[in-house]
N, C-alpha and C positions, 0 to 999 in steps of 0.2 A: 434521443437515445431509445434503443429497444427495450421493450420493458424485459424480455428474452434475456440479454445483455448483461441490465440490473442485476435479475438474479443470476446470473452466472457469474458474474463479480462478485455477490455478495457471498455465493458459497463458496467463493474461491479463498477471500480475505476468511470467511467463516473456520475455512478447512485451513489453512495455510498460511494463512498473512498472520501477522501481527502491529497492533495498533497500541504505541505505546510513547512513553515520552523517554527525551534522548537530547544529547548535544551533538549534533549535526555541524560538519565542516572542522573548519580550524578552533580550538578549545581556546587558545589565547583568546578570540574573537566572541565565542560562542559560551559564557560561563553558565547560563541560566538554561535548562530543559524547556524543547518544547515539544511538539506533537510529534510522533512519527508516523508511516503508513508502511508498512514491508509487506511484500510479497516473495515466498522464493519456491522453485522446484527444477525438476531435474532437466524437463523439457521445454524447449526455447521458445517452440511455439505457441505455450501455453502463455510465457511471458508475453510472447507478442501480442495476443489476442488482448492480454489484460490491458497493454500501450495502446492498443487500436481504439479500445472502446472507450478512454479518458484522454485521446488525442493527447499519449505521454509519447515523446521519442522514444524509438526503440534506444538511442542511448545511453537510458537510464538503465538498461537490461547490462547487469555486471556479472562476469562468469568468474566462479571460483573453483577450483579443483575439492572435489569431493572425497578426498582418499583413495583409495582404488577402486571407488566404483565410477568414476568419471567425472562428470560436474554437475554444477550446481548453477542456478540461474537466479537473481535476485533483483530485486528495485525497489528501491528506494525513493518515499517522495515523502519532504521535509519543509517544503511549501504552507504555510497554513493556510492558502489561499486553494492550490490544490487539493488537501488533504479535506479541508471541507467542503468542495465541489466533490468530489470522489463518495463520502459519507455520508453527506446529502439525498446522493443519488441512489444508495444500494441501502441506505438504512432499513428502508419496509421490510425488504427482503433478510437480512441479517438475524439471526437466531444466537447466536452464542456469542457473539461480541457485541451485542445491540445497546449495552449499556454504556458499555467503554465507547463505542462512537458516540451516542448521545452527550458523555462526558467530553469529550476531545471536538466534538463538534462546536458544543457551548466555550471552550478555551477558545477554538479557532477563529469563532464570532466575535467575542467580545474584545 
């Protein structure tokens, strides 16, 4: 991966993402929190670039209706396997979330 890349992920999650824990899928299934990784904005090819650079489907890219300003474009990755391949990669780069992935990093390893 480009190092280019890295940081341009990393100020993306920095600006926009959110890195938190969550119950993911069916709650019957799912009682216990674990990591999440969210990205969202308004423009689709911004989503896509983020899919290109962590080899994520662009299927994970879900559109929501924004109110009346149009929509919204988000993704979600709840993988702990992804989330700490993803975190890994853009950590150096990360300034304002860099503690919260160091945390969720260490959850996703161990």
């Amino acid at each position: 991966m480009r190092e280019q890349d890295r940081a341009w992920a990393a100020c993306a999650i920095d600006s926009e993402g959110v890195i938190t824990s969550s119950r993911c899928g069916n709650r019957r299934y799912h009682t216990c929190p674990h990591p999440r990784l969210e990205l969202a904005n308004t423009n689709r090819q911004y989503m896509e670039k983020f899919c290109n650079i962590f080899n994520l489907g662009h299927d994970r890219i879900k559109r929501y209706r924004n109110g009346s300003n149009g929509w919204i474009y988000k993704v979600q990755v709840c993988s702990m396997k992804d989330i700490a391949r993803i975190l890994q990669e853009i950590h150096p780069y990360l300034i304002i979330k860099r503690q919260r992935a160091e945390r969720t990093i260490g959850r996703c390893i161990t």
